[in-house]
ZAMARGU-4260 file (C-alpha; in steps of 0.2 Angstrom, whole numbers, plus 5000, padded with zeros to 4 digits):
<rodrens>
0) 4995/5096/4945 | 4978/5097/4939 | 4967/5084/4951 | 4958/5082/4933 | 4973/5077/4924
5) 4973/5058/4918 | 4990/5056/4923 | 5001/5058/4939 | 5020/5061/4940 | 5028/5049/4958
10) 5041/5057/4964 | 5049/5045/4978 | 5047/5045/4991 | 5027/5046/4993 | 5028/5051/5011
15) 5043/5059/5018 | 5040/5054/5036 | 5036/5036/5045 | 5022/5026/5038 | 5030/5008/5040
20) 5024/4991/5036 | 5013/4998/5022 | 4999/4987/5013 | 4990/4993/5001 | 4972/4987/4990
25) 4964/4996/4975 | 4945/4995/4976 | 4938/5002/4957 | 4948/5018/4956 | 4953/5021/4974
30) 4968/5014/4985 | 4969/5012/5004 | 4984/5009/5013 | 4986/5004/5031 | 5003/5005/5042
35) 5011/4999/5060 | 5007/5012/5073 | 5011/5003/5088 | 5010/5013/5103 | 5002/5027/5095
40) 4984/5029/5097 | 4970/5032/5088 | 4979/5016/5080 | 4980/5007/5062 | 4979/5024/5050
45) 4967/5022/5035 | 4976/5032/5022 | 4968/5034/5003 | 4972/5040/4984 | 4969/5039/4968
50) 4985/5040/4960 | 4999/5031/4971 | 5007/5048/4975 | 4995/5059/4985 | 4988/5051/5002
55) 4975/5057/5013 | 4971/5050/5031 | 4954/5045/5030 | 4948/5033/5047 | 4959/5022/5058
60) 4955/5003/5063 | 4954/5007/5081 | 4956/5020/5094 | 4963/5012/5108 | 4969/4990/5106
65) 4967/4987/5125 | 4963/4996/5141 | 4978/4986/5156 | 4992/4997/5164 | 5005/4996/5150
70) 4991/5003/5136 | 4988/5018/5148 | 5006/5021/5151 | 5003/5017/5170 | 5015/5002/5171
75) 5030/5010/5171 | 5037/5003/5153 | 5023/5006/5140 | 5021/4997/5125 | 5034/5006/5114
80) 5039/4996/5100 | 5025/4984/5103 | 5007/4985/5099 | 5000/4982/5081 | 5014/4977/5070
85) 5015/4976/5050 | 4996/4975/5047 | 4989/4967/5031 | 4974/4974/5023 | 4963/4965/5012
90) 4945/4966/5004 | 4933/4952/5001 | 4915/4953/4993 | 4911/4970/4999 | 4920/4969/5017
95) 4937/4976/5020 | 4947/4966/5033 | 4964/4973/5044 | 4975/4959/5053 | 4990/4960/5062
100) 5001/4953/5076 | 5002/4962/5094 | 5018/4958/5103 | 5016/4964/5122 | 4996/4956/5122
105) 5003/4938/5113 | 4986/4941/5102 | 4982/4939/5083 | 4968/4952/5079 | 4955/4955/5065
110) 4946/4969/5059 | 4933/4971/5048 | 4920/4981/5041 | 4911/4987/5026 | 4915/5005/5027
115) 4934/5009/5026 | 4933/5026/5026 | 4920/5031/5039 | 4914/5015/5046 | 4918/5008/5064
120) 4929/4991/5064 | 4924/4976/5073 | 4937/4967/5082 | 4941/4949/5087 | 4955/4941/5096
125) 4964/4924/5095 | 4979/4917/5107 | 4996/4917/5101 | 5004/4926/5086 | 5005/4925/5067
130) 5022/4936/5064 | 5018/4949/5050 | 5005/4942/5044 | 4995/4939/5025 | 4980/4938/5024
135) 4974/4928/5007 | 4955/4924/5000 | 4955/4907/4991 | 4939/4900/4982 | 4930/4901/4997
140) 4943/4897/5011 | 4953/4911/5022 | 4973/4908/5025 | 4987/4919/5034 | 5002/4916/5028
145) 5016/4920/5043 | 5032/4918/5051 | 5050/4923/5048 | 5064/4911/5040 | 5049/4899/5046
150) 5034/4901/5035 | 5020/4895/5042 | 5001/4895/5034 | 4986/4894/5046 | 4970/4892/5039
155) 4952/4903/5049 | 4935/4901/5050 | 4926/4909/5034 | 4919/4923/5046 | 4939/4926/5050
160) 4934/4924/5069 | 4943/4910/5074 | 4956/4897/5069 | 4948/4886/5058 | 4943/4867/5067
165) 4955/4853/5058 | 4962/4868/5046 | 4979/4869/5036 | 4990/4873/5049 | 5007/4870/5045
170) 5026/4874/5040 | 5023/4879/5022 | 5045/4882/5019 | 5060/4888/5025 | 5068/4903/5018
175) 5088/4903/5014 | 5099/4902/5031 | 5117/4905/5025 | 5123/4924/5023 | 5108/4929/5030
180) 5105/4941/5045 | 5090/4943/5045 | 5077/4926/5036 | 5062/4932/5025 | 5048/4940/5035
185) 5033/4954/5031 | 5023/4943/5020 | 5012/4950/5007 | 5002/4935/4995 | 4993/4937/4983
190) 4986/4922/4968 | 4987/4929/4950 | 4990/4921/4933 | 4987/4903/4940 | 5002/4907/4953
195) 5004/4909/4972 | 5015/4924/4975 | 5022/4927/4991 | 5034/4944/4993 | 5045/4946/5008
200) 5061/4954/5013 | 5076/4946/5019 | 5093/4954/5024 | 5108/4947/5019 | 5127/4949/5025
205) 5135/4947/5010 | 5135/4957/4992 | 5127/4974/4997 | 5121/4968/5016 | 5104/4978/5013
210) 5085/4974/5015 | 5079/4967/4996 | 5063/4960/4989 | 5061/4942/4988 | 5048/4933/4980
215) 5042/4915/4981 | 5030/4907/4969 | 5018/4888/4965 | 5006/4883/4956 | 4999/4875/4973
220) 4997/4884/4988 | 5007/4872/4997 | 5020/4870/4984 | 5033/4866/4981 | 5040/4887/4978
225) 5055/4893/4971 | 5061/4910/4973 | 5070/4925/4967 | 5077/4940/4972 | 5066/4954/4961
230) 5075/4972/4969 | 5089/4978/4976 | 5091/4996/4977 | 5093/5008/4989 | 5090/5023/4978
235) 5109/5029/4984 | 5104/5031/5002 | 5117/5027/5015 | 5116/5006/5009 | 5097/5005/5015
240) 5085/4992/5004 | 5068/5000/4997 | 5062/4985/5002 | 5044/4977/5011 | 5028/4977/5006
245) 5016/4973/4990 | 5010/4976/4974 | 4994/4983/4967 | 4987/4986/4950 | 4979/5001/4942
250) 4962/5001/4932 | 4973/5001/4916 | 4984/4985/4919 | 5000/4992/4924 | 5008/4987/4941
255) 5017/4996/4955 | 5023/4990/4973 | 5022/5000/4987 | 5037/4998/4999 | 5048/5008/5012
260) 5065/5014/5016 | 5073/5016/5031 | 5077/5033/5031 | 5086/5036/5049 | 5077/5046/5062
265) 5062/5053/5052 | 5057/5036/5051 | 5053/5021/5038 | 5047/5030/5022 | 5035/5025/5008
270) 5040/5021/4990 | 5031/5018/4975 | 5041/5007/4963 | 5035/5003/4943 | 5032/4985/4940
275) 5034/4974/4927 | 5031/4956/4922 | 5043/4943/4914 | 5039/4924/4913 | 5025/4928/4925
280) 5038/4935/4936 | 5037/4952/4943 | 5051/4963/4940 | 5052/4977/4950 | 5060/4995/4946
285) 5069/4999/4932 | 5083/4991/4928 | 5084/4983/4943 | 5081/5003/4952 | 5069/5013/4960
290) 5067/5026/4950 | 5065/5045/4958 | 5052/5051/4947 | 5042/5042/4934 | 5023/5044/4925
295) 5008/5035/4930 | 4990/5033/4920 | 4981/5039/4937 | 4969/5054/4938 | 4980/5064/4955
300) 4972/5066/4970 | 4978/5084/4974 | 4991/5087/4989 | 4981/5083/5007 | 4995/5088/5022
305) 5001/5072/5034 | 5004/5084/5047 | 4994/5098/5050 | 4994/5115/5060 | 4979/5118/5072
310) 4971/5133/5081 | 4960/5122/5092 | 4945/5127/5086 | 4934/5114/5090 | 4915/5113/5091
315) 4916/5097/5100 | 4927/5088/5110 | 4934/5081/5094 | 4952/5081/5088 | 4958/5082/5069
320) 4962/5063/5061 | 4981/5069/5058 | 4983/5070/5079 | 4987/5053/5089 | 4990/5051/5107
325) 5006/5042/5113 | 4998/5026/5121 | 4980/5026/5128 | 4973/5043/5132 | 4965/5047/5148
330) 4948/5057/5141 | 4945/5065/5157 | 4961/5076/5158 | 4961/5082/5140 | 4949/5095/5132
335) 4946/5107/5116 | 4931/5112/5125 | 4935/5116/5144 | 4941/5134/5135 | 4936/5137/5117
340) 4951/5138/5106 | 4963/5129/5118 | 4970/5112/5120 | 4967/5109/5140 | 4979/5096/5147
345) 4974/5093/5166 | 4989/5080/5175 | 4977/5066/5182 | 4994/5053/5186 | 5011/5057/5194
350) 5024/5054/5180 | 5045/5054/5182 | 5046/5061/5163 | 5038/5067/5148 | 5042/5047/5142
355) 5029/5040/5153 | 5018/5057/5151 | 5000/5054/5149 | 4990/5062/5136 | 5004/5066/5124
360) 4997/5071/5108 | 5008/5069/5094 | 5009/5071/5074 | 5024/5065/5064 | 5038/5075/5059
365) 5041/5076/5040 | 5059/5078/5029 | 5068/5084/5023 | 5066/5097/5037 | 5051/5104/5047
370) 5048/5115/5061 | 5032/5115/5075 | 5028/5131/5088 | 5016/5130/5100 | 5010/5145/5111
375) 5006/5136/5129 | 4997/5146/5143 | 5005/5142/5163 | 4993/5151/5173 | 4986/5134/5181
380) 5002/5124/5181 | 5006/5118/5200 | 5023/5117/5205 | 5034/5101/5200 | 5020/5103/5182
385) 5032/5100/5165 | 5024/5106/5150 | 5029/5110/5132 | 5033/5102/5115 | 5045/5087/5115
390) 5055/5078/5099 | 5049/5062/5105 | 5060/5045/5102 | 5068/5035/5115 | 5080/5048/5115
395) 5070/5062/5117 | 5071/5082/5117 | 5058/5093/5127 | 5058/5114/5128 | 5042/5120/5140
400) 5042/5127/5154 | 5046/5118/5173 | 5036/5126/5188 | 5047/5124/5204 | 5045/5118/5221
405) 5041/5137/5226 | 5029/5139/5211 | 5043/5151/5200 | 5042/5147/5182 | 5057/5141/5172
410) 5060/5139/5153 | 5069/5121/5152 | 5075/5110/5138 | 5079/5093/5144 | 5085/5079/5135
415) 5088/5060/5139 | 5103/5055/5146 | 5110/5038/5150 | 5091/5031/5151 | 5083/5047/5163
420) 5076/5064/5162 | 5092/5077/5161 | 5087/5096/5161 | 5101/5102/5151 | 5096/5122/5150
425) 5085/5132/5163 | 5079/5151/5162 | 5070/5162/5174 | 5052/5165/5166 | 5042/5178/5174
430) 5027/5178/5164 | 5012/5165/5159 | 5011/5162/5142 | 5027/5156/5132 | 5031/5151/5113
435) 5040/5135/5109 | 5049/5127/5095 | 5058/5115/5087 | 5065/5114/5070 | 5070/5095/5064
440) 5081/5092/5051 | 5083/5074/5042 | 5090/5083/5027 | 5104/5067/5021 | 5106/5059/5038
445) 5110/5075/5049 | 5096/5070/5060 | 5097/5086/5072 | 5083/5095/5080 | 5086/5112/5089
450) 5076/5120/5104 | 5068/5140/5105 | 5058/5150/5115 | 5048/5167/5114 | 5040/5177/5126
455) 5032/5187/5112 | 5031/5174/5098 | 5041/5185/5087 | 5059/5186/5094 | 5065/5168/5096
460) 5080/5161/5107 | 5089/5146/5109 | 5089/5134/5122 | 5098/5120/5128 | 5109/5111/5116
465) 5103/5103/5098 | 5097/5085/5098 | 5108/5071/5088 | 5092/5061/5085 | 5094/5043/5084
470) 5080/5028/5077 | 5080/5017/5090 | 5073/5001/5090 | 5065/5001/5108 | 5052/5017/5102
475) 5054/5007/5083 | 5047/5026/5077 | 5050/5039/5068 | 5053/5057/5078 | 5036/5063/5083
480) 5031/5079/5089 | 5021/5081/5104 | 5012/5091/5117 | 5015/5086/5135 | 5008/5091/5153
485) 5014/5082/5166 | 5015/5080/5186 | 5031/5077/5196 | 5022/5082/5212 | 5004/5084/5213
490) 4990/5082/5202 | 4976/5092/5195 | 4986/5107/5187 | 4980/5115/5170 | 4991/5119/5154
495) 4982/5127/5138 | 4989/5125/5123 | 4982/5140/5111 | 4987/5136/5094 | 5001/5124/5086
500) 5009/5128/5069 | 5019/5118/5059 | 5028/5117/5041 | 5038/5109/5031 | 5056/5117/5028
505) 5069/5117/5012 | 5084/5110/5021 | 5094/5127/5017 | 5081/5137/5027 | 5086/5126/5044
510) 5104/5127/5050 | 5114/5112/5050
</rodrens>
C-alpha cells in the first residue's frame, strides 16, 4: 500500500508472533504500544505506527530490571515467566509513563520520560505488587487501578514516585465469582464522556469457556460500576478469546481496541478490533466478531520487519533493536567488535544446558511459518563448549555443534526431556565452520520445528527428530530463536557467529 495513502486496510492479526499484554496510546497522529517481556532483555519493547496495522520497534523502557543471581541466570532457576508483567502505558502533559508489576523482585515499578522513542527511562521502585496494573490521570491526581477478581485502587504521589501519604487505597469491587475460572484481571481505565471505563478479561467455565472482554463503568470513580460483557470471539481459532487490552482513538473519531489471542506456541498475538459506541457503551467487533480484515482512515506506516536477518556488521559494539538477550547479558563475553562481521560469544560461567546459557541472543519466531540459519565458526570452542541455534521454550530444541572431552567436533540436536538436556542425534564433524537451521511451523496449531545442518551452507541435512513445541506457562513465551555458547567444562572458549538469516515461510513451503 502506498505509505501516502489516507487509508489502511488491518488485516488480523497485527503481529503474527508474541507481543502479549499490549497497551497502547495515540499521541497527535502516532501510536505506541508497549508489551510483557519478562525475562527477555533489553526489556519493555517501544513499538510505534501510524495506522494500527504496521509496527516498528522504536526504544525499550529498560535494558536490564535488576542485576542479583536469578536476573543473570547464575541462580540456577532464572526468572522465566517472571519479570515485567502486563505493563500499562500512559502520557500525561508532555511525559510518557510505563508501569508494571515484577513477580520474582515483589516491586511495583515506574518509568518515565519525555522522549518515547529515543529517550532513556527513569525508574523508580515501591514494595509490594499492583497485579496488572492501570495507570489513570484524574484532574490532577494519579491512580492504579489493580488486582484480579479483587480490584483494588491505589492512589501515588503526583510525581508517580511513591504511594501517595493518606491516599485512596482501597477495594474498589469484586468481579463475578460463579462460572468463572479465571476473575477479571489486566486492567485498562480510561475516563471518557463523563464515565469511568474499566476493561478487563475474565474466563469463564460455562457458554463457550474462552477469554472475553468485560467492561465496568460509573459515573464516580469509586462507583458504584455495572458491567457487561462487550466481545466474545475467537475469530474460529481452536475456542481461544481475542481478548485483553484497550482502546484507542484515531485523529478522526473512530475507535479500535488492541487485544491479543492465544495462538499456541508462537505465542500471544496482537489484534486490532473496530469499535463502536452504544448508550455510551463500547461495542466491540462486528456483530459481536473480530473481523479479519477491515478499513481504517489512517495514513499506513509502510511494512518494518519484527524479526530481522543480520550479517553482524557493526561499527560499534551495538546490537540491532529487534535482538534481546535471554535474561541479563554478561557484556564482557559478547562482542560484534572482537572480529569484524562476527557475533563473538566467549563462555565466562559453567552452564548444565543451553536453559541456563548465558548470553543467549534471541528474536521471536513469526507465523504462520519461518525459518532461521546461522553460519557459526568452532575453531576456539574448548571441549565440553555447546554452540548453535536453539528453538527456545521450556521445551526446547538446539542443533550446533558439541566439542567432546577429546576436543572431536560433533554435530548434535538435543532436545528437553523429562526436565534435562537430552542429546537426541550426534554426527562426527571434521571441520570448523558449520550451518544450522531451524524451520518453525505454527501454521493452524501444528507447532513443529525441525533441525538441519550444512557443512557448505547449500546442501542441507536433517537432524535429530522434529520438535512438538508446546506454550508453556513456566517460560509464559512464545518460541524464540536464539544463539547460544556455552561451557560444560571450562571456561573461556570462543564461537563466532558470521551471519544469521531469517524469513518468513507460506505454510506450504515448510513440511508438516
Amino acid at each position: 500500500m502506498n505509505p501516502q495513502a489516507s487509508t489502511t486496510i488491518v488485516r488480523n492479526p497485527v503481529v503474527w508472533a508474541d507481543v502479549p499484554d499490549v497497551s497502547v496510546i495515540r499521541v497527535g497522529s502516532n501510536y505506541y504500544m508497549v508489551s510483557t517481556s519478562m525475562h527477555s532483555m533489553p526489556g519493555c519493547p517501544i513499538m510505534k505506527s501510524t495506522d494500527l496495522m504496521h509496527w516498528k520497534l522504536v526504544n525499550y523502557v529498560f535494558d536490564t530490571l535488576e542485576d542479583n543471581d536469578a536476573h543473570n541466570l547464575l541462580d540456577g532457576k532464572g526468572i522465566y515467566g517472571a519479570g515485567s508483567w502486563a505493563a500499562s502505558l500512559r502520557e500525561h502533559e508532555g511525559v510518557y509513563y510505563v508501569c508494571f508489576s515484577s513477580n520474582d523482585m515483589q516491586q511495583f515499578y515506574v518509568y518515565r520520560t519525555d522522549d518515547i522513542e529515543r529517550g532513556r527511562w527513569e525508574r523508580t521502585a515501591m514494595k509490594g505488587l499492583m497485579h496488572d496494573p492501570a495507570l489513570l490521570f484524574d484532574d490532577g491526581r494519579v491512580f492504579v487501578i489493580h488486582g484480579n477478581g479483587d480490584i483494588r485502587i491505589t492512589e501515588l504521589t503526583s510525581d508517580l514516585a511513591a504511594r501517595k501519604p493518606g491516599g485512596i487505597d482501597r477495594l474498589l469491587f469484586e468481579t463475578e465469582r460463579d462460572g468463572i475460572g479465571l476473575r477479571c484481571e489486566g486492567c485498562h481505565a480510561y475516563k471518557l464522556n463523563g464515565y469511568y471505563y474499566l476493561l478487563f478479561i475474565d474466563w469463564p467455565r460455562v457458554g463457550h469457556g474462552r477469554r472475553r472482554v468485560n467492561v465496568y463503568r460509573s459515573r464516580e470513580l469509586l462507583g458504584p460500576y455495572e458491567n457487561r460483557i462487550v466481545l466474545d470471539d475467537d475469530m474460529g481459532y481452536y475456542n481461544n478469546g481475542v481478548a485483553q487490552g484497550g482502546i484507542v482513538d484515531a485523529p478522526t473519531g473512530e475507535w479500535y481496541a488492541i487485544l491479543f489471542q492465544d495462538h499456541g506456541a508462537v505465542g500471544r498475538i496482537p489484534c486490532v478490533v473496530p469499535v463502536t459506541w452504544e448508550e455510551d457503551w463500547p461495542v466491540l467487533g462486528v456483530g459481536g466478531k473480530v473481523p479479519g480484515t477491515f478499513e481504517v482512515p489512517l495514513p499506513g506506516s509502510g511494512a518494518s520487519p519484527l524479526v530481522i536477518s543480520d550479517e553482524f556488521d557493526y561499527a560499534e559494539n551495538k546490537l540491532a533493536l529487534n535482538w534481546q538477550w535471554n535474561h541479563n547479558p554478561d557484556d564482557r563475553h559478547w562482542s560484534v567488535t572482537a572480529r569484524p562481521g562476527f557475533l563473538r560469544l566467549t563462555t565466562g560461567h559453567i552452564a548444565r544446558s543451553v536453559e541456563f546459557a548465558r548470553n543467549t541472543l534471541t528474536q521471536r519466531t513469526e507465523g504462520p511459518a519461518c525459518v532461521a540459519t546461522a553460519a557459526l565458526d568452532t575453531t576456539g570452542m574448548k571441549p565440553g563448549d555447546h554452540a548453535g541455534l536453539v528453538a527456545l521454550q521450556s521445551h526446547y530444541g538446539t542443533v550446533g555443534v558439541r566439542v567432546g572431552d577429546d576436543g572431536d567436533r560433533y554435530v548434535t540436536m538435543h532436545v528437553k526431556e523429562d526436565g534435562s538436556d537430552a542429546e537426541a542425534d550426534r554426527i562426527r564433524f571434521e571441520g570448523y565452520t558449520i550451518h544450522c537451521r531451524i524451520e518453525f511451523n505454527f501454521a493452524d496449531n501444528i507447532d513443529l520445528a525441525r533441525f538441519y545442518y550444512s557443512e557448505d551452507g547449500e546442501t542441507w541435512n536433517p537432524i535429530g527428530r522434529p520438535l512438538r513445541m508446546k506454550y508453556t506457562l513456566d517460560h509464559f513465551m512464545g518460541y524464540r530463536i536464539g544463539l547460544f555458547h556455552y561451557a560444560t567444562k571450562q571456561i573461556g572458549g570462543v564461537a563466532d557467529f558470521d551471519y544469521f538469516r531469517y524469513a518468513i515461510q507460506n505454510q506450504a513451503m515448510i513440511s508438516s
